[in-house]
N, C-alpha and C positions, 0 to 999 in steps of 0.2 A: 588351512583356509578353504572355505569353502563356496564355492560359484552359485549367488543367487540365482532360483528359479523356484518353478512351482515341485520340483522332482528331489529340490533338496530343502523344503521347509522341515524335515523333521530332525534335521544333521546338527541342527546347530544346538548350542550348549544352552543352561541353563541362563543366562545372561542377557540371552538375544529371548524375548515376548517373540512368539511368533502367532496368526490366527486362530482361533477357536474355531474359525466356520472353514466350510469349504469355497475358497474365494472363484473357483471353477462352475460354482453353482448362484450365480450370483446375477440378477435382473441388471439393469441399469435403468433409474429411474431421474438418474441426474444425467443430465449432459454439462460439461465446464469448458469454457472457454479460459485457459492461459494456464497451462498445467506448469506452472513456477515451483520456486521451491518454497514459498508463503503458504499456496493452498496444499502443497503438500504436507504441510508442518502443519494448517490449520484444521481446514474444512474436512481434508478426505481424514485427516486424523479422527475428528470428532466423528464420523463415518464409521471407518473401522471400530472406533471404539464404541458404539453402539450397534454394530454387528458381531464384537465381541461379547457385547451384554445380551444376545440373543434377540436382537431387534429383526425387523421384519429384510428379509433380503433381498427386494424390489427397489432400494435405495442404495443400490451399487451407484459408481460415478462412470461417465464415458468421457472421456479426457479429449478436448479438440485442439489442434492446432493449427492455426492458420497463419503464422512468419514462417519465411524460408527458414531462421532458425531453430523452428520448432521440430527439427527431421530429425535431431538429433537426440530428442525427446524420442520421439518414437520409436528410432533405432534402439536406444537402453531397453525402455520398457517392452518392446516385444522380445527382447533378447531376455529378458528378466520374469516377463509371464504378468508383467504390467507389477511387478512387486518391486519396492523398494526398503529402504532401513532409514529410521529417524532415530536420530537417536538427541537425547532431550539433557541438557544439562542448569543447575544450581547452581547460584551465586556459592554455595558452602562446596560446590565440588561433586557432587554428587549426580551420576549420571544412567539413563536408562537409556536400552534401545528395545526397537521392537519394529517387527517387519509389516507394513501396513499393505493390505489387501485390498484396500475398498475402490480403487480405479483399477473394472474389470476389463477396460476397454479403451483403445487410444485411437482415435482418427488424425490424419493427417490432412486435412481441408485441400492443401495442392494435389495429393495424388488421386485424391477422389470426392468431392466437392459433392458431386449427388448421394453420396454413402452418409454425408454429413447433415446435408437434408434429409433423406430418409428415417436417421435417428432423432432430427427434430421432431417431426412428424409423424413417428412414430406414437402409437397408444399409451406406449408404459414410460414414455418422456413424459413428466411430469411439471419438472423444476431444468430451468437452464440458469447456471450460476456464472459468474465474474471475476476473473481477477485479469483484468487488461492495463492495469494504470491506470494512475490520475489521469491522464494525456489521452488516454487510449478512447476517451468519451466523443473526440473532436466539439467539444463546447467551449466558447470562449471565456475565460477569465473574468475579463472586464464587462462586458455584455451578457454572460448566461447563454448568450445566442447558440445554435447549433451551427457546426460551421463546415458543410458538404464539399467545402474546396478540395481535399485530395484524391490525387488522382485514381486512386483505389474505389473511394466511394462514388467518384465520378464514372466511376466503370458501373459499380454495382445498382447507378439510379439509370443505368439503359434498360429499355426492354428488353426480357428474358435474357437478362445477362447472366451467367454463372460467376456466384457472389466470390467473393476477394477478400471482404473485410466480415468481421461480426456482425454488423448491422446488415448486411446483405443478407448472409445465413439466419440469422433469427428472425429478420423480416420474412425472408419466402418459407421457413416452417412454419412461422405464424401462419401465411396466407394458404398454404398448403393442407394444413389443419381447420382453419377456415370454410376450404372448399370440401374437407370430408365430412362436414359437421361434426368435427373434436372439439371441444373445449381447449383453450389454449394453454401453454404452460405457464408458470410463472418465472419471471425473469431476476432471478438475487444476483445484486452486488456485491461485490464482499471488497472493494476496492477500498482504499482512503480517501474520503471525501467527506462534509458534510452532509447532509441528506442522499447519500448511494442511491437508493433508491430509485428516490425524483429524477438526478442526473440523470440513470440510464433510463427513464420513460421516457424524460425530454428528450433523448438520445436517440432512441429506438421509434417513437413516435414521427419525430422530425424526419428521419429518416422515411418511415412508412407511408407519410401523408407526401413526401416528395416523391415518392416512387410512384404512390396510388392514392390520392386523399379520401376512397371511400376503405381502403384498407388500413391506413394510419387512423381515421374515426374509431372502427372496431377496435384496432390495439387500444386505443386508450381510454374506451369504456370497458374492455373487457379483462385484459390484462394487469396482473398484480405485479407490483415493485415494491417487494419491502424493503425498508430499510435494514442494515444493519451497521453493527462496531466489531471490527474486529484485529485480535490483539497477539499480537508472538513475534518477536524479534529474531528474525528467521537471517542470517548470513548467507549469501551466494559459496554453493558448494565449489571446494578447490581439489586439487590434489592430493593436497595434508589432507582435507578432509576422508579422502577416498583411502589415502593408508593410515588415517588414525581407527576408521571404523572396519579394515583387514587386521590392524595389529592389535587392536584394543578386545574386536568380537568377533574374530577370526569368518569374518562376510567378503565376498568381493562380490563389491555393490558398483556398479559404475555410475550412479548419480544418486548418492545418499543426501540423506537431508538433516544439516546440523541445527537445534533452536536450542529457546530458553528453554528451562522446564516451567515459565509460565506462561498463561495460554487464558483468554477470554473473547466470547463470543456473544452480544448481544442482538437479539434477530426480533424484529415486528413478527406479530404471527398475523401476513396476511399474505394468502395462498388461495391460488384458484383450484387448484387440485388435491388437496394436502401436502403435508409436507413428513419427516420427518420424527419422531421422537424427541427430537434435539434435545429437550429440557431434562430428557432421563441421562445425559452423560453431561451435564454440567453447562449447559449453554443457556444462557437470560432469554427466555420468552417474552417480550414484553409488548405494550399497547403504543408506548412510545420508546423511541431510540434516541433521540436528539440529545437529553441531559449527557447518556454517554459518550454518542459519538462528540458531542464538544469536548468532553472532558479530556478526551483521548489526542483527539486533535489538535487542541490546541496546548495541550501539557505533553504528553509524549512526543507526538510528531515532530509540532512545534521547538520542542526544545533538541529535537535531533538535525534541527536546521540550523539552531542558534550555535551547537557544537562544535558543527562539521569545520565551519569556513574559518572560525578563529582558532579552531584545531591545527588542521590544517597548515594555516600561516605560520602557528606555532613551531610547526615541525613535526607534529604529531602524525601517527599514522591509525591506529585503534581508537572507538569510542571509550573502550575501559582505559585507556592510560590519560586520555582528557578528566575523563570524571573520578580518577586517584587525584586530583591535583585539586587543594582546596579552591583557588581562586577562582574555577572554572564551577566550580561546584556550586561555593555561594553565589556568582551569576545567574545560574539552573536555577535554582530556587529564587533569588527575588527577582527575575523574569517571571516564573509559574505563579509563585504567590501575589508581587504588587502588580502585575497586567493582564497574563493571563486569568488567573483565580477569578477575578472581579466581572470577567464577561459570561461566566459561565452560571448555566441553573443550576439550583441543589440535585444532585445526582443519588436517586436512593442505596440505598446500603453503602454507602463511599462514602468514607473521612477522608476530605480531598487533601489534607495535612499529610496525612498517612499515605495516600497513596504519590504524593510528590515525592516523599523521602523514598518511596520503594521505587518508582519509578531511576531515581539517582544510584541504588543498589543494584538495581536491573542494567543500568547502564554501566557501570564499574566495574561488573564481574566479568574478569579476564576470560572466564572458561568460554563465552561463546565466540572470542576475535572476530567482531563486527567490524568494520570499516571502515573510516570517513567518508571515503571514497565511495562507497556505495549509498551514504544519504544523501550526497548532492548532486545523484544521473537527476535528470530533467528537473533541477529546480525550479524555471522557470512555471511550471507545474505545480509544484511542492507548497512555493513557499506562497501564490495566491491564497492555496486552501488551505493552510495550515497557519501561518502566521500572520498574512496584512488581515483576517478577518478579529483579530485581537488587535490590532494597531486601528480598526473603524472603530470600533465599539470603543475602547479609548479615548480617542479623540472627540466621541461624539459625548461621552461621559464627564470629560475634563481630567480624565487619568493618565498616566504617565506611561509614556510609550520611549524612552532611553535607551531600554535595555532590548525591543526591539529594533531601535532604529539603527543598534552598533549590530543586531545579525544582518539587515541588510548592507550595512555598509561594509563588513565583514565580507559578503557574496563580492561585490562592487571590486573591492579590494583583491579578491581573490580573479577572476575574472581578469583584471588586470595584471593580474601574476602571472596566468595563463599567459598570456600574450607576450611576455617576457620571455617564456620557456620553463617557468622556474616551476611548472607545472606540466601534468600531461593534458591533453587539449579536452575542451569541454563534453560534457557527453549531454546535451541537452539540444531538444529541436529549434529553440532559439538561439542557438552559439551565435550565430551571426552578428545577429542582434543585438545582443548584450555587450560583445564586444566593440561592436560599433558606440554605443552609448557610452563606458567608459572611456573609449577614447578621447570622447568630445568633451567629459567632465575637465580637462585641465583649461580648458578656453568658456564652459559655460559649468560650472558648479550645480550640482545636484542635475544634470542631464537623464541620470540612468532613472532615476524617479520617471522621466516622461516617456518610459515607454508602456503608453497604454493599454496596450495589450496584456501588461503585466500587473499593474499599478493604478489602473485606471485614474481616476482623479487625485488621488493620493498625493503625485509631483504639484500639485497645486497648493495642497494644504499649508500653507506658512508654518506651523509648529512643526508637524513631522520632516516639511523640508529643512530647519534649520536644525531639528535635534537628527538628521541622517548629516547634515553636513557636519556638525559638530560633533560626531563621530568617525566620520571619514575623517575629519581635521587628526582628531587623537589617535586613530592610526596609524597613520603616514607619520606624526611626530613620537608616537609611545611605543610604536607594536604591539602586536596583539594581546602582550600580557599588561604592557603597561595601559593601554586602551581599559583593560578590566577595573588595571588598578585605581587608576581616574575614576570609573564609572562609582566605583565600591568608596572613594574617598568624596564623592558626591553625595554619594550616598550618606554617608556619617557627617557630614555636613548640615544636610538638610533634618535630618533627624536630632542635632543637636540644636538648632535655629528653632525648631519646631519645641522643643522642651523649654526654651528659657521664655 
């Protein structure tokens, strides 16, 4: 076994890809905010591998952290030489690793907060990227609104304050760049959301015109937000993970990074400074983004929300042993096909058929041991942007919304598990909240719909409040498989009514 660093990339066997370039030689023309194991698996991927393709080496990545538990990031990676191992597996079994180069550089926002400004601010920053979470925006759900209440960003709208949060830091580089006459950078999302982009303008913007309204003006005539989609069902690194990739490619990696081996990136090409090669190592360049990020959203994401909580109840602990099980599977699909499907635009190059059924393989394959557990942190987050915007478009249509209204009440239900014990406690910034609401469901029915912050008008609507309650009903009387069963014998019901 052998101890990653930059002193032993030539030790390892023919199994481990290791770089073509010299990662010691390498500009940084990205700076990233949430060095996760997502962008690890995605972005800096598609990075290295177009530094492996001999791409230009001014588009190294500089990795920022700003959580206290981001130290722990930065302890691996300088102990590491900022290098790590991904290693990528197939539904059929079949699996690569390869040791990614391309974050030459990790900052830690707490120990030194002007070092982080400096690299914003810097000339050969170029692009500042995203992976903060859904949540991580501070924009409301229900309103769109930006919402400056916490007390981080309340620190970071004082004068000359030394910033705390992402909107602090990329506000005072902007203004910093600003004041040197730099052109500014562009700011990419690469979050899950509908329109990424727009969010973080709204985000950054709101921010900037709160701090300074003649510096939030300039941000938003000057500064680019593209949109993107982007796609890799990336598991949170464990232990197993750390001695399967010692015993399997004889590396000691102390924060590897396990995914699918598949992998899609759909990016606006709009860049205030350039960007990139992207389109030469496989990445959609396109004019618009929205076909995919719906498609994505609201059929993948989407249905990892509809999984998780009737999983869950089930007993289940893995997304691949939910989706080995037919009943669960035909749910998948006539959710994506009759509700999903129908809100979305024709998507080029995508046979949305085709890619439902892959999406269901994607999920199934035991090799990546994904989690339930890890689709439902911050639901509260999740399931705005991912599912109630297929359950509006529905209702506004006259299409059936069933098969969404049993995954909320699936959450509802589960939530209330929680608070039995029969669960570990919520990992969401609304726990409070939520359980407060199902509490009061057994004296006022359908309660947890009104909490507007989540649902906005939604608890109002008469059909989706009676097909959530007439899910919660089935339930509490079927559990969770017989709830399916119901669903699916409604189903041949109305299809059979519908023939004669």
């Amino acid at each position: 076994m052998v101890k990653l660093n930059a002193s032993t990339l030539t030790s390892f066997g023919p199994s481990v890809s290791v770089p073509s370039y010299d990662p010691r030689t390498l500009k940084c023309g990205i700076v990233h905010f949430g060095v996760g194991g997502f962008h690890r698996s995605h972005q800096a991927m598609y990075l290295d591998r177009l530094l492996n393709a001999g791409g230009s080496q001014e588009w190294a990545i500089c990795g920022v952290g700003v959580l206290p538990s981001d130290a722990r990031m930065r302890d691996v990676l300088a102990d590491q030489n900022n290098l790590y191992t991904l290693v990528t597996k197939a539904p059929d079994g079949h699996q690569e690793a390869r040791v990614i180069g391309s974050v030459a550089q990790f900052l830690f926002a707490p120990d030194s907060p002007g070092a982080v400004i400096e690299k914003l601010a810097d000339p050969e920053t170029r692009i500042v990227s995203l992976t903060v979470t859904e949540g991580g925006y501070s924009v409301n759900n229900a309103t769109g609104q930006f919402e400056p209440s916490s007390a981080d960003i309340q620190h970071d709208l004082q004068p000359d304050a030394t910033p705390r949060t992402v909107f602090g830091f990329v506000t005072e580089g902007l203004r910093r760049r600003r004041a040197l006459g730099l052109a500014p950078f562009t700011v990419m999302s690469c979050d899950n959301m509908q329109g990424n982009g727009h969010v973080a303008q709204h985000a950054v913007t709101s921010f900037a015109r709160l701090k300074d309204p003649e510096l939030g003006e300039w941000v938003a005539q000057n500064v680019a937000f593209p949109n993107s989609m982007v796609d890799r069902i990336t598991p949170v690194t464990t232990d197993q993970s750390r001695r399967e990739v010692s015993a399997e490619y004889g590396v000691e990696d102390e924060w590897p990074v396990i995914a699918e081996s598949f992998t899609q990136w759909v990016l606006e090409d709009q860049f205030t400074l350039g960007r990139p090669a992207l389109e030469t190592v496989g990445v959609q360049v396109v004019s618009d983004v929205e076909p995919y990020e719906l498609m994505k959203l609201r059929l993948l994401n989407a249905s990892h929300q509809a999984l998780s909580y009737l999983g869950l109840l089930a007993g289940y602990t893995y997304v691949h042993e939910v989706c080995q099980q037919p009943l669960f599977v035909q749910f998948l699909l006539d959710y994506m096909e009759h509700e999903a499907t129908p809100t979305l635009k024709p998507v080029p190059g995508i046979n949305l058929g085709e890619y439902r059924h892959e999406l269901i393989d994607r999920f199934a394959s035991p090799a990546i041991q994904d989690t339930l557990a890890r689709l439902i942190f911050d639901a509260s987050e999740r399931i705005p942007k991912f599912l109630l915007p297929v359950v509006r478009d529905q209702l506004a249509s006259g299409g059936g919304v069933a098969h969404a209204a049993l995954v909320v009440a699936s959450w509802a239900v589960y939530v209330e598990a929680v608070g039995t014990g029969r669960f570990p406690a919520l990992q969401d910034l609304r726990a409070e909240a939520l359980s407060q609401a199902v509490g009061r469901e057994s004296g006022q029915p359908g309660a947890f719909l009104d909490l507007t912050e989540i649902f906005g008008d939604l608890g109002q609507n008469e059909r989706f409040k009676a097909a959530y309650l007439d899910a919660r009903e089935s339930l509490t009387v079927n559990g969770p498989l017989g709830a399916l069963q119901a669903l699916e014998h409604e189903k041949s019901r109305c299809q059979i009514k519908a023939s004669m």
